[in-house]
C-alpha positions as CSV (number, residue, x, y, z in Angstrom):
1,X,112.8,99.9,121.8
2,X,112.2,99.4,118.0
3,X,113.9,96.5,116.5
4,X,116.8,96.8,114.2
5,X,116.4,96.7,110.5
6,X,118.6,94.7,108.9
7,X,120.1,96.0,105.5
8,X,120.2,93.0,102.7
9,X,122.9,91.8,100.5
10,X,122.3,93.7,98.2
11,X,121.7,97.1,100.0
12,X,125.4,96.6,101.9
13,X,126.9,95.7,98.3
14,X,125.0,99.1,96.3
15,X,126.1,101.2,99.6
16,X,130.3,100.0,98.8
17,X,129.4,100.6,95.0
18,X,127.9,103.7,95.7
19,X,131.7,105.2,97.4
20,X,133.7,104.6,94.0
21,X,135.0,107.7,92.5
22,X,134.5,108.8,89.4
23,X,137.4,107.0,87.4
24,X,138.2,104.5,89.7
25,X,137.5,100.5,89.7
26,X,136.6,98.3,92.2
27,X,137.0,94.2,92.1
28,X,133.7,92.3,93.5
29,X,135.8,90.6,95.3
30,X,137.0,93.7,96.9
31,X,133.4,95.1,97.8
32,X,132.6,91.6,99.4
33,X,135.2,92.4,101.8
34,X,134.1,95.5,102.7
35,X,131.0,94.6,103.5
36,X,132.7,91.8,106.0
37,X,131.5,89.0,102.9
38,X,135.0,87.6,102.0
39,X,134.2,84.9,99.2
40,X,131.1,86.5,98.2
41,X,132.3,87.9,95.0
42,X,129.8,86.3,92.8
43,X,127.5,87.2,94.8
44,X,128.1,90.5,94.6
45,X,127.8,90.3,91.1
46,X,124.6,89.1,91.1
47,X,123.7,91.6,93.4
48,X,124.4,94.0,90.9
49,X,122.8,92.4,88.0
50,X,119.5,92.9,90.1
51,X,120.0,96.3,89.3
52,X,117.3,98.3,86.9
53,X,119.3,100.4,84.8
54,X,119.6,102.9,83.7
55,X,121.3,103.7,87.4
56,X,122.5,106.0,89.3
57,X,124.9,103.3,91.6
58,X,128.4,103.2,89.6
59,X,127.7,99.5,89.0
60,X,129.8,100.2,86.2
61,X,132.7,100.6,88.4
62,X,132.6,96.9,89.3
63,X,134.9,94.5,87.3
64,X,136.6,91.0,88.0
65,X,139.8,90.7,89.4
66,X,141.7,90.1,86.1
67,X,140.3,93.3,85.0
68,X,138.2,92.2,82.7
69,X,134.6,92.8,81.8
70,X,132.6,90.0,80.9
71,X,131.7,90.6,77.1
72,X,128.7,87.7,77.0
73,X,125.7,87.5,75.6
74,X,123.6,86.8,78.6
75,X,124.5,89.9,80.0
76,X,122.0,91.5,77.8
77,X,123.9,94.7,76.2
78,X,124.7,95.7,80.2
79,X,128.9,94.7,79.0
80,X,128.6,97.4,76.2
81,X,127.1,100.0,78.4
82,X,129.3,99.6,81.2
83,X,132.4,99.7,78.5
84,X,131.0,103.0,77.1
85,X,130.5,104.3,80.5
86,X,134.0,103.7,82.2
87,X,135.1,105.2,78.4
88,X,133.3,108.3,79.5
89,X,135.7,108.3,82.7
90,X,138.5,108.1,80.8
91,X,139.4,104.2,81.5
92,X,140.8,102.4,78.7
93,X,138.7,99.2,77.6
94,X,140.1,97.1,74.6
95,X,138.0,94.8,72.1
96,X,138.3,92.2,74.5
97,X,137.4,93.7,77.5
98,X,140.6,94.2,79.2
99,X,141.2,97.2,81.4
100,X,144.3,98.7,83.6
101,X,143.0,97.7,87.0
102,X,146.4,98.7,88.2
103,X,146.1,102.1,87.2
104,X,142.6,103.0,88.4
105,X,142.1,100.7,91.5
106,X,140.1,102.4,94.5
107,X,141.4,102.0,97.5
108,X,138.8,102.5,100.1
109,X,140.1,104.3,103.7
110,X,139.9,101.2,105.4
111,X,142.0,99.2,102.7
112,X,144.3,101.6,102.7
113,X,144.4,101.8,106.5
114,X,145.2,97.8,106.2
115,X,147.7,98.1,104.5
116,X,150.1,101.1,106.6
């Protein structure tokens, strides 16, 4: 019997990302639980930052819980990309980052599930 690979942080977290739809936002709080990491939301995060981009994930799709993107400079240019990206799907961003979570947030089958 071959022994089981075990799938990193990271994978788990870019295999959540990767079910977003097109238009849709998730929190990182709400892809730590998915994965079965509840409090991991900065580490999700980080997770995410590993990425190379350009990328095919939706990493893009990923905001914080206030709905907010984090306009800083140590994010290297990767705030305005993912700004002009969820623009492309049609989600509102204002000067300050701000976006209607409300409106576009992705509820997975087994949130929604949780909450019937």
């Amino acid at each position: 019997m071959e022994p089981m690979k075990e799938t990193s942080f990271d994978q788990r977290a870019y295999q959540q990302v990767a079910r977003i739809p097109f238009g849709q936002l998730a929190t990182y709080g709400q892809i730590a639980e998915l994965m079965g990491e509840w409090g991991c939301a900065r580490q999700v995060g980080w997770a995410l930052r590993r990425l190379p981009l350009p990328s095919p994930l939706p990493w893009h799709r990923v905001v914080n819980a206030q709905g907010r993107l984090a306009m800083t400079l140590s994010r290297q240019g990767s705030d305005w990309i993912q700004r002009d990206l969820l623009l492309a799907e049609g989600i509102a961003v204002d000067h300050q980052g701000r976006l209607p979570l409300h409106r576009h947030r992705w509820r997975s089958e087994c949130q929604s599930e949780q909450q019937s």
